[in-house]
N, C-alpha and C positions, 0 to 999 in steps of 0.2 A: 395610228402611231405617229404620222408625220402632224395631224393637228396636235396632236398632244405634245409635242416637241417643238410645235411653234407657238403655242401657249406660254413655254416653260422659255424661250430662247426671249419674247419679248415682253415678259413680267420682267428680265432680271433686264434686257435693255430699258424700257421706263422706267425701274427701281433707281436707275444712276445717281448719282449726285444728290442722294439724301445720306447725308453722316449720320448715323446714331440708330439707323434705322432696322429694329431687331429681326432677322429672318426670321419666315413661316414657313411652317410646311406646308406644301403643296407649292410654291410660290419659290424659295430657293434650296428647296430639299425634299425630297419622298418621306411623308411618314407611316405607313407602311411597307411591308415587303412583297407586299403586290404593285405596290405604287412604286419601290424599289426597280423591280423588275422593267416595267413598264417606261421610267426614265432611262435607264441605262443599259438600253438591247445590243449594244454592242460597242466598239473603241471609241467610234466618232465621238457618240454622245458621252462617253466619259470625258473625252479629248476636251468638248467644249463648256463640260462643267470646269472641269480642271484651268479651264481660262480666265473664267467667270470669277475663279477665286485668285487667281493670281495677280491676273490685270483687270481688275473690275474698271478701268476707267481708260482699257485698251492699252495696246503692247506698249511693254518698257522692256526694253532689252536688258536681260541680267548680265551682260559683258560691258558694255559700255554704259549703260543707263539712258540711252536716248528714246524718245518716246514716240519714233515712227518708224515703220516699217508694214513690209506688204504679205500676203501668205502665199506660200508657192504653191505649186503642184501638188508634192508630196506631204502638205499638212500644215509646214513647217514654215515658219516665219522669216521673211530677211529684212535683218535690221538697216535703214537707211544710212546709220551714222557712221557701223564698222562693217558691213556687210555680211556680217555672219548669218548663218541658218541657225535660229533658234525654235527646238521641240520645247512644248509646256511644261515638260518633264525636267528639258534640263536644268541641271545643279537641283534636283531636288530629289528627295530618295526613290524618287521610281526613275532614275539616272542611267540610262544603259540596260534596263529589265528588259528579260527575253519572254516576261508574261504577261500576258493580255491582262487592257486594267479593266473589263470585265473582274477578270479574278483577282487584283489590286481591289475594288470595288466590295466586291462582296464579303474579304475576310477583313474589310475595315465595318464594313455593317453588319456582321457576326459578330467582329469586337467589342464592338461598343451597344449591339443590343442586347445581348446578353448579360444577363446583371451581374453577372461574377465573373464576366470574361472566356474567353475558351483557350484550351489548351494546344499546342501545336497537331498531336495527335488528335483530339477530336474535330480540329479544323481539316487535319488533312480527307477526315470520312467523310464528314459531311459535305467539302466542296470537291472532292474528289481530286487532288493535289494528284502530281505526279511521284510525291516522295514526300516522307516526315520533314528532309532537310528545306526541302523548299517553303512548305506552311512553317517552318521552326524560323527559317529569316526572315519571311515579309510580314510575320508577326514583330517581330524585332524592330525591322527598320520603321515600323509602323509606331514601335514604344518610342524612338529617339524623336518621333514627331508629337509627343501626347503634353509638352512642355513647352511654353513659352519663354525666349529669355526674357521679355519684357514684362513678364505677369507682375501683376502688384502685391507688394508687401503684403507678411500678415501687420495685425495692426489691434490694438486693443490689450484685452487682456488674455495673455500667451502662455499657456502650460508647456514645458521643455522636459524633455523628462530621454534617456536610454532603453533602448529593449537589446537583446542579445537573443541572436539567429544560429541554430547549429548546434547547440550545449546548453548547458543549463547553467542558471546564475549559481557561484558560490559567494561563501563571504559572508559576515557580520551582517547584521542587516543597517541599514546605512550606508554601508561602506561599499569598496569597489573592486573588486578581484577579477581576473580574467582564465582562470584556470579552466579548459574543456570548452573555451569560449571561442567560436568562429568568427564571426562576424559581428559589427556593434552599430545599431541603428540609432541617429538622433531623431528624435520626432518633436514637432512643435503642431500646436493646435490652438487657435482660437477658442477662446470658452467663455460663452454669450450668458451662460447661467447653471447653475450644476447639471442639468442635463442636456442644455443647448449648446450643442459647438458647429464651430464654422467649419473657414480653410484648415486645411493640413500642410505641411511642407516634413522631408523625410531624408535623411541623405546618411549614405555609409563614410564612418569615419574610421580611422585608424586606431587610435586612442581615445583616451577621456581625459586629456589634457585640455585648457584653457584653450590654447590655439584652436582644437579642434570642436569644442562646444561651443567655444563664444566667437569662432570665427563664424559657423554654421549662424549662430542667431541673426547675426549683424548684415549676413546674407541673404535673408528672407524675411526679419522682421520689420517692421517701420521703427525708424528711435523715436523716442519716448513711451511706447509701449511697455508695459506692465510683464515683466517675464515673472513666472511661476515655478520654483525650483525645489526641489528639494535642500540639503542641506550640503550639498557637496561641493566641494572646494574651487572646483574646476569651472563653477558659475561665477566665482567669486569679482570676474572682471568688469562683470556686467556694467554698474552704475558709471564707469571711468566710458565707458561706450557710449550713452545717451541713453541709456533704461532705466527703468526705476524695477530694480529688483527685491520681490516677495520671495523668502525664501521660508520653508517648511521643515526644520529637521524632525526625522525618521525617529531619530533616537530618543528623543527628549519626549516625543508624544506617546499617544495609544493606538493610534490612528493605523491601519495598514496604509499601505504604499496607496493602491487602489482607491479609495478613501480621499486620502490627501490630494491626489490627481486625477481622479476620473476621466479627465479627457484623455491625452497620453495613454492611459491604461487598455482604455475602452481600445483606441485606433490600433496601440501593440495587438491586443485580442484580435479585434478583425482581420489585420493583417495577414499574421501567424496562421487563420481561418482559411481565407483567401490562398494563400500556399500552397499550405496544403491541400483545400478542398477542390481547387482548382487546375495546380499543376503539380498534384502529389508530391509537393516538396523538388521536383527534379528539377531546380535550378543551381550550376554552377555560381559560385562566392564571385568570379570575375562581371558575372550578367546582373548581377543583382539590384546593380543601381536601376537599370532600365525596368524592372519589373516594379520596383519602388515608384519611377516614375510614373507606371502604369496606373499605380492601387492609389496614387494622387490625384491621378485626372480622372479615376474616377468617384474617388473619395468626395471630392469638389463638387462635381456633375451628381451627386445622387440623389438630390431633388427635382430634379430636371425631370419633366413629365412626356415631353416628347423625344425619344429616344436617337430620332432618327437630326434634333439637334446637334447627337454627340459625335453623331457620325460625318454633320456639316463642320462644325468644328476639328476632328481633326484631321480633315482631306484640307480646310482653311489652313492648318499649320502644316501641312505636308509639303506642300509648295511653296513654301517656304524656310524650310528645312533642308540642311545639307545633306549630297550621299551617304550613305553607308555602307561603305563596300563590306562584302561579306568577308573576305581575309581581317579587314578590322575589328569587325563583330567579335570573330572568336578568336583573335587574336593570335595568329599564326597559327599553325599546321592543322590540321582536320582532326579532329579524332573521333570515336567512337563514343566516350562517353560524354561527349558535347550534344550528340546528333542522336543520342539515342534518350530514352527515361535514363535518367543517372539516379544510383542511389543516393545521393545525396538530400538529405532530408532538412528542410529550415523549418 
């Protein structure tokens, strides 16, 4: 165990100071879950992955930014500039956890090798959690880490299109009604060729007001990109933003919806799938963004052949990622059908 730990401690020391240089497995990640195992037999060796990703070019202290300091007794680093004790952990969502990242470890490589994700309750059998509510948050803080603020535009040619979560669409067809309606998803998708699409981006809005569609575009698209609409009014701002807007009405053609946007349609379908298939619809309207962000990163990631990349990537953004305290998550008081299956079906 200790040779194979010093294999893996001075691949990633001589890896240093190459930019651009794409991780492998075996080399800065396990790809298997024997090789899973086998890396990470206990805290330490999590401890020192978890450095590896934060200060690949050695400590920088996240209070003051200085770039020296020493490691103490207890694990923990003291910064030269401000003297503080800094853990790898601190200011990032394993901030204060009272759980071994052993099991931080393995329900983020459950997460992500699994192709559809898992749910809190079958996370909580399989690793043997102390409690549903425990596997239900470090699933959580784990989604607020599955998104970069820095990630790049989409860019190209952009189909934008509404799903609605919770009810069923009423209404004219064309038109826009909210009656019986929960929740309203915008979704954008790269579309490379009628059956080839790329990035996704996904975010819950309020309305189907201009503010609310054409500010979401403007926020994840590249300008000058090609957005792809339907015929609804509430795109109408687009071309005054820097896009060259195609738009499609519903009414005037033969075409179903489906038809006219296949990208959009296809990503609403699988979402809707994923849901349900995966967390039997039981998520609350206030969590929903974070599951959203989930079914993006991994929407992005599903050509990706080594699984256990996805699992480097987001322990990469984890540390880099603010806490989450759990009173935030669920947004004051405890309840029951936060922590439990909720009926709530999307």
């Amino acid at each position: 165990m200790c040779r194979k730990g010093y294999v893996v401690r001075y691949s990633w020391i001589t890896m240093r100071g190459e930019p651009g240089r794409h991780p492998q497995a075996g080399v800065d990640y396990p790809g298997t879950w024997a090789a899973f195992l086998e890396w990470f037999p206990d805290d330490a060796s999590c401890v020192e992955f978890l450095e590896r990703l934060r200060w690949p070019d050695g400590f920088v202290c996240p209070l003051c930014g200085w770039g020296e300091g020493w490691r103490i007794a207890d694990g923990r680093f003291s910064c030269r500039g401000c003297a503080r004790k800094v853990s790898v952990t601190s200011g990032t969502i394993f901030h204060g956890t009272r759980t071994p990242l052993t099991s931080w470890f393995a329900v983020a490589w459950y997460m992500t090798n699994q192709k559809n994700g898992v749910s809190a309750l079958g996370l909580q059998r399989v690793l043997g959690l102390g409690s549903y509510r425990t596997a239900w948050t470090m699933l959580h803080k784990l989604r607020t880490a599955m998104v970069r603020p820095d990630r790049d535009l989409l860019s190209g040619d952009v189909e934008v299109d509404e799903t609605y979560l919770g009810g069923v669409e009423t209404g004219r067809r064309g038109g826009r009604q909210r009656d019986s309606i929960k929740e309203i998803v915008v979704i954008g998708v790269e579309v490379h060729s009628p059956k080839g699409f790329g990035r996704v981006r996904l975010r819950r809005v309020e309305d189907l007001t201009a503010a609310s569609l054409v500010g979401f575009i403007t926020d994840v698209v590249e300008p000058g990109s090609v957005i792809l609409t339907d015929g609804w009014q509430g795109y109408s701002g687009l071309p005054a933003r820097g896009f060259v807007h195609k738009r499609t009405s519903l009414r005037a053609g033969d075409d179903p919806a489906h038809v006219v946007q296949p990208g959009v349609h296809r990503v609403a379908s699988l979402l809707k799938r994923w849901l349900m298939g995966t967390h039997q619809g039981a998520i609350r309207a206030e969590h929903l963004d974070a599951y959203l962000e989930e079914f993006t990163f991994r929407f992005n990631r599903r050509s990706s052949r080594q699984r256990g990349m996805l699992f480097y990537r987001l322990l990469e953004q984890a540390v880099v990622t603010d806490p989450a305290p759990y009173k935030d998550i669920v947004g004051g008081g405890v309840t029951t059908e936060i922590l439990t299956q909720s009926s709530e079906l999307y």
